[in-house]
N, C-alpha and C positions, 0 to 999 in steps of 0.2 A: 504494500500500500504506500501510496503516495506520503512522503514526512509531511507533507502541509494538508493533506486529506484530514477531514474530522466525518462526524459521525449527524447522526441527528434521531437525537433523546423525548422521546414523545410518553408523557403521562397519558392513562387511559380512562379516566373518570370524567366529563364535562369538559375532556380535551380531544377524543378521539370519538368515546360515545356520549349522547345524550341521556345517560343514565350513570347510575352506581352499577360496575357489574358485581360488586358481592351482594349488594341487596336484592339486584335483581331475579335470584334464584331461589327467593322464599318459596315459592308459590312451587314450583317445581320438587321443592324441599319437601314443603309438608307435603304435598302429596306422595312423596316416596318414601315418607315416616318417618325422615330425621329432625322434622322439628313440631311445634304443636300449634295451634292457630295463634295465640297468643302470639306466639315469636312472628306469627307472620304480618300481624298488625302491628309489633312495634316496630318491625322491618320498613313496615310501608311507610311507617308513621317517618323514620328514622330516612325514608329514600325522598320524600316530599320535604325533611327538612333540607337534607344536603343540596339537592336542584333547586329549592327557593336560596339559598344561600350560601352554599358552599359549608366546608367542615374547619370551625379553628381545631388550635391542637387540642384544647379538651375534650372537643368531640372526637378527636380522634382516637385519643386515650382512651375514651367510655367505650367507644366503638372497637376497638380492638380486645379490651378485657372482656365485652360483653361477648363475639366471638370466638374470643380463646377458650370461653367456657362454656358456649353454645355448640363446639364442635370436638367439646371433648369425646371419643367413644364411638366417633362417626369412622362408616367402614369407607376405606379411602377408594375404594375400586366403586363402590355404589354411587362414590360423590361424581367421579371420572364418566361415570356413564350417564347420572341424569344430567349432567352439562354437556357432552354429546350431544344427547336425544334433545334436548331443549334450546341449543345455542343457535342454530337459523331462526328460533319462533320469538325467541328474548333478547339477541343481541346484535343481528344483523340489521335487524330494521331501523337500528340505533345508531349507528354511525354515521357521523357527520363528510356527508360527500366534500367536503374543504378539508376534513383530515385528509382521507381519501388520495384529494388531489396531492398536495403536500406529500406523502409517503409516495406517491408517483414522482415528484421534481425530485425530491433528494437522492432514490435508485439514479432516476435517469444521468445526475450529476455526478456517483459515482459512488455516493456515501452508505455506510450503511444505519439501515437503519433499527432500530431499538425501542421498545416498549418499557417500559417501567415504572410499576402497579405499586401500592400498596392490597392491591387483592391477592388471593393467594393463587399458586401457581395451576394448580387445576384448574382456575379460570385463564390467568393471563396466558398460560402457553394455548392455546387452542384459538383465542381470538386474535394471540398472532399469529397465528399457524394463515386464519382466514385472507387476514391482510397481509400475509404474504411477508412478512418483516423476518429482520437476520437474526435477531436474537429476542426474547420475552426474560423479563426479570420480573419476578413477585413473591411477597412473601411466602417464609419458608417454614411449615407447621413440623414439629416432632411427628413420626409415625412408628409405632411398635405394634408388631404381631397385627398390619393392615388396617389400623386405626389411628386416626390423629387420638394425641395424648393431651390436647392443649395447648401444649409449649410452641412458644414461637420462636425457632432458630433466631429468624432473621426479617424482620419489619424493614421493608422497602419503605420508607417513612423518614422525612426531614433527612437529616444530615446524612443519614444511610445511604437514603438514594447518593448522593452528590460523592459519598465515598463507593457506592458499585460503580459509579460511572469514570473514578478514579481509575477503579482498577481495571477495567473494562478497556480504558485507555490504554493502561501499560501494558494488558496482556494484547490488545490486537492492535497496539498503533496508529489507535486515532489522538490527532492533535485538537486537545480542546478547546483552546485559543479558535480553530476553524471548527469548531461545531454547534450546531444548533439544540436545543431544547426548549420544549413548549410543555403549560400546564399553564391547570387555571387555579389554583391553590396558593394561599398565602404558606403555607405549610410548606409547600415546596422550592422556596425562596434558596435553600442549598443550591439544587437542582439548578436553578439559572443561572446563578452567579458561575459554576461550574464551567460556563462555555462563555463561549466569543459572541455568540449572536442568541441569548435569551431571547422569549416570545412568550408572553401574555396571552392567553385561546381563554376567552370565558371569566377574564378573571373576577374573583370576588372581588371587592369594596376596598381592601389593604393591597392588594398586588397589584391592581390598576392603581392606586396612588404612586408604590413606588416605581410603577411603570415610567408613568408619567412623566414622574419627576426626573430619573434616570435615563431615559429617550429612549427606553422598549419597544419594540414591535406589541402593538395590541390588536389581537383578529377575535372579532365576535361569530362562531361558527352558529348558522341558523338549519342549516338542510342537514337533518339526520334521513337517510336513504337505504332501500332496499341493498345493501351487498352487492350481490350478484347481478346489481343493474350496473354496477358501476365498476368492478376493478376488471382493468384489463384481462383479455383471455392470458398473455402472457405470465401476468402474475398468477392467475388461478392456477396455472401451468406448475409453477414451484412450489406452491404454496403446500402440497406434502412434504416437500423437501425443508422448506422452512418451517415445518410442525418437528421434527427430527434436530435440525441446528438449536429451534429453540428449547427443545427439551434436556438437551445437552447445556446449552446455556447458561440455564438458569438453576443449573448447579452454583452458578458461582455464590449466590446469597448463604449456601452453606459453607462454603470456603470461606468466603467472606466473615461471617461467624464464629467458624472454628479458630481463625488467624487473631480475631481480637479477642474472644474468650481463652485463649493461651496465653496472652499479652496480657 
């Protein structure tokens, strides 16, 4: 790779789709019995705040414990399959045709590109599998004898992300001084500072000010679109192949983990 190539870093929440994709699989949930209606109306309740307004970090601390403890005991092979069977009906019709384009200019210009979730990785690798991207990073739950345990390895989250994307640099050679990343979270304020060309998609109230003031790219993404109307046949073309790099991938959030939990 090019020494002055960079990359381009795409959050997946109200930057790529028009939804929360961990919330978005209540419904598919309880109906496969791992949650109870309860959980699926504070889910709902919990997906209607974040779209009205985005998540500060306390919510995302609630939202993370409340998770960790919501999928203690869940069979990891059950999770993998009702987000299969469900992912065309809940998450394709949610993507915003300006991501879309954007993950088309930056292939075509050479770079690769990258997903990095705070959802966990049974969602994020599968919806970049769809879009066709180089690598999916998202959290990383414990799993013993085919069940998450609770424990969260590795929270794709605030400074995390901005340190995967460190590493991410040194091991494939992207220069981040030339790289792009987008989100619409004030939380992920690591995450931009990280590259050369930060971008503002959607932001809440706090990251459009210090957009603003900073001179950021600000894009307000409006057409969320059917999928499969919109990414080229070429990309569909790879896009098993890039189900396989990204699950490979997105090993690094355990590596990543185990290097600082030594330290």
């Amino acid at each position: 790779m090019d020494s002055q190539q960079g990359a381009a870093f795409f959050d997946l929440d109200k930057t790529i789709l028009a939804t929360s994709s961990a919330l978005a699989f209540a419904k598919p949930f309880y109906r496969g019995g791992l949650i109870s209606r309860s959980d699926v109306i504070r889910s709902a309740y919990a997906q209607f705040m974040f779209l009205a307004g985005g998540a500060d970090h306390d919510q995302m601390e609630a939202m993370r414990q409340y998770m960790s403890t919501l999928v203690a005991g869940w069979n990891v092979a059950k999770v993998q399959q009702i987000v299969a069977e469900t992912l065309d009906d809940i998450i394709t019709p949610a993507i915003y045709e300006e991501a879309v384009a954007l993950i088309e200019s930056h292939h075509d210009a050479g770079r690769e590109v990258i997903i990095i979730s705070s959802s966990g990785t049974e969602v994020v690798e599968p919806i970049g599998a769809r879009l066709g991207v180089d690598i999916a990073v998202g959290s990383q739950l414990m799993i013993d004898n085919g069940e998450y345990t609770g424990e969260i390895l590795f929270y794709a989250y605030g400074e995390n992300k901005a340190q995967a994307m460190r590493d991410l640099a040194a091991e494939r050679g992207y220069d981040l001084a030339h790289s792009y990343a987008y989100t619409d979270s004030i939380t992920d304020l690591p995450m931009l500072e990280a590259v050369g060309h930060p971008n503002a998609v959607n932001p809440d109230d706090a990251l459009r000010a210090i957009a603003t003031e900073r001179g950021w790219e600000i894009a307000d993404f409006q057409r969320p679109i059917e999928m499969s109307t919109r990414l080229p046949r070429k990309r569909q073309a790879v896009a098993a192949a890039s189900a396989s790099a990204a699950i490979g991938a997105v090993a690094l959030g355990a590596t990543w983990y185990a290097r600082h939990r030594r330290g």
